[in-house]
C-alpha positions in Angstrom: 51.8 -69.0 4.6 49.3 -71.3 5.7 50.2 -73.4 9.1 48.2 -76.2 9.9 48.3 -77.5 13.7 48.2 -81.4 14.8 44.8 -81.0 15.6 44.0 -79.5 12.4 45.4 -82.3 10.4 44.2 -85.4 12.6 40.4 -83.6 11.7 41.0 -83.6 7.9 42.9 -87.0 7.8 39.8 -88.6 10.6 37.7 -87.2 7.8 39.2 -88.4 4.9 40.0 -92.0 6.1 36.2 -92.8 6.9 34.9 -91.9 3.8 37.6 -93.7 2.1 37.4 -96.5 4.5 36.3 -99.1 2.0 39.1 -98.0 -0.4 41.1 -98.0 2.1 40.6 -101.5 3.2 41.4 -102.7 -0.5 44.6 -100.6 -1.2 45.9 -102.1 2.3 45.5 -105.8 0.7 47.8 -105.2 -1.8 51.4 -105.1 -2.1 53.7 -102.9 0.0 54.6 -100.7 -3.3 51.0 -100.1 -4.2 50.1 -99.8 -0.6 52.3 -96.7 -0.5 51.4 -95.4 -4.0 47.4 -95.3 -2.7 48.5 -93.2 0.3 50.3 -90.3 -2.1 48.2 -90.2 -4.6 44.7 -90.8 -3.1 44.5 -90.1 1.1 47.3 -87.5 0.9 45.5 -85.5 -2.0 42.2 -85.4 0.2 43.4 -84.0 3.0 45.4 -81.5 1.7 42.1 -80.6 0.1 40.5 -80.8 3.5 43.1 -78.6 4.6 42.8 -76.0 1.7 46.5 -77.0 0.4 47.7 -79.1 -2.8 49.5 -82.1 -2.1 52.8 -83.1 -4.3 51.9 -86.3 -6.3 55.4 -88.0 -6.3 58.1 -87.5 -4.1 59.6 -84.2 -2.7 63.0 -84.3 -1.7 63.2 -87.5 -0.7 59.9 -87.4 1.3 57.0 -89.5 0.9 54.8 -86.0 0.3 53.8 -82.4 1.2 51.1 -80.2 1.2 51.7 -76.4 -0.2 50.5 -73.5 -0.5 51.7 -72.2 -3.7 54.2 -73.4 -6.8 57.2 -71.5 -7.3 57.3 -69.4 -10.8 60.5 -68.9 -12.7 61.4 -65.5 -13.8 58.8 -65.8 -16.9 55.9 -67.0 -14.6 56.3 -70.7 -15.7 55.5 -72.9 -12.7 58.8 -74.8 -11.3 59.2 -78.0 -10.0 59.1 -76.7 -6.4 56.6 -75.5 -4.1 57.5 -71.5 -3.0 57.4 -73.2 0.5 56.4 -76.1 2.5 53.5 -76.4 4.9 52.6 -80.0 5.9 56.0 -82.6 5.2 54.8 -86.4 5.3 56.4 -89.2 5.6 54.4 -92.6 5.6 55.6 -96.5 6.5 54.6 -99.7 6.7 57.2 -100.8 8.8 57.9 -99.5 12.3 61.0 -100.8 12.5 62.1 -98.8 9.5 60.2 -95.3 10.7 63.6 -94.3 13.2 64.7 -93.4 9.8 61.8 -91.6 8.6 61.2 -89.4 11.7 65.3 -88.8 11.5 65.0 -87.7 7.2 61.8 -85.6 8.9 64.0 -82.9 11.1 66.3 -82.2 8.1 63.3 -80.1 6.6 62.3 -76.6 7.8 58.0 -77.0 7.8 56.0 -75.8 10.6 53.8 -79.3 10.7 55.9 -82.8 10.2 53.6 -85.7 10.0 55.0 -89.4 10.3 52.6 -92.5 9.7 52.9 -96.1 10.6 51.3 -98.8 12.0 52.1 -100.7 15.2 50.1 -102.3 18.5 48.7 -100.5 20.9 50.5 -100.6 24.1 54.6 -101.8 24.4 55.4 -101.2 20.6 54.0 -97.7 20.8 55.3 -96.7 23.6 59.3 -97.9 22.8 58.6 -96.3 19.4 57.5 -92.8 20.5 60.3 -93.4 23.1 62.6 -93.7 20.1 61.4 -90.7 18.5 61.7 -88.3 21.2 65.4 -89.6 21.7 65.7 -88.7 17.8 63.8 -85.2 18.0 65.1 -84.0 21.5 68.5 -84.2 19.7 67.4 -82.6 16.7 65.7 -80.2 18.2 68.5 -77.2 18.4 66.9 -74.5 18.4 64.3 -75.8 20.7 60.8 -74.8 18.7 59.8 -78.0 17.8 56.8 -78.2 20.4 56.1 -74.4 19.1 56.9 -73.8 15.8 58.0 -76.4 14.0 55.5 -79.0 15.3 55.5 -82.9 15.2 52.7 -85.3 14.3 52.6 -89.2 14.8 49.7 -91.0 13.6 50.1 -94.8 14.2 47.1 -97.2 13.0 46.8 -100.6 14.0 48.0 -103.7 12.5 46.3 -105.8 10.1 43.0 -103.8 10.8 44.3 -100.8 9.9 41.5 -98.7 11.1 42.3 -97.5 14.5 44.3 -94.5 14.7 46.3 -93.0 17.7 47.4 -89.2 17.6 50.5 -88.2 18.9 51.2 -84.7 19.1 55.0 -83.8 20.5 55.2 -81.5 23.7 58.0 -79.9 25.4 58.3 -83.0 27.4 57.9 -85.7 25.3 54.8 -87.1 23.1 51.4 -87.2 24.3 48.1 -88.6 23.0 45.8 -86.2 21.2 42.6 -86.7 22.3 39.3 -86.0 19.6 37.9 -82.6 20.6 
């Protein structure tokens, strides 16, 4: 199985959004729906292609996307319609008021990278949402691995430019900025 780290994802996903910057900018003009339909089946392709992994075009499971490794065969070889395992498990909204949710429908899934992307202003809104999130993951958290094995990924861009992204990687004691290396 293939794990990809935070760090390892932030590079492929830094990579992928500037040269689809323009694109970008367009899909981000238009409606919510079509918004979100751009993300999975443009951005989320590339950087599972950055990343050496296939992304699911539709939805997995009730999550916005994944990246994997490999397809699951039925007893005759046939391909199913499941990936043999997850690697990367994505979830991607619009609204931060909304993304409690989405970190929350993130823990229910056994992946060794979770990645949860939204949008919100630097500074107050950040803070209370990561705030919210570690409430939401320290309680999750049972068998206390998330900060080792089953790691946690918050990308937040900024409003209306969209074009800014933060990095927040979770840590035994909370989430902390991931600095470009």
């Amino acid at each position: 199985m293939k794990t990809i780290t935070p760090r390892d994802f932030r590079n492929a996903f830094v990579a992928v959004m500037k040269a689809e910057h323009d694109n970008f900018r367009t899909a981000v003009g238009f409606e919510s729906k079509s918004y979100h339909y751009y993300m999975r089946s443009n951005i989320f392709p590339k950087v599972a292609k950055q990343l050496g992994l296939s992304a699911w075009n539709k939805e997995y499971y009730t999550l916005e996307g994944i990246f994997y490794e490999e397809r699951g065969t039925n007893s005759s070889g046939n391909y199913t319609a499941y990936a043999k395992w997850i690697s990367v498990a994505l979830e991607h909204e619009s609204k931060a008021s909304k993304t409690h949710e989405e970190i929350n429908k993130l823990q229910s899934f056994n992946v060794p990278l979770k990645v949860l992307i939204t949008y919100a202003a630097e500074g107050a809104e950040t803070e209370s949402l990561l705030r919210r999130y570690e409430s939401i993951l320290s309680d999750a958290d049972v068998f206390s691995d998330f900060a080792t094995l089953r790691k946690q990924l918050v990308i937040i861009g900024t409003p209306r430019t969209m074009r800014d992204w933060r990095f927040y990687v979770y840590e035994s004691d909370g989430f902390v900025l991931m600095l470009p290396k």
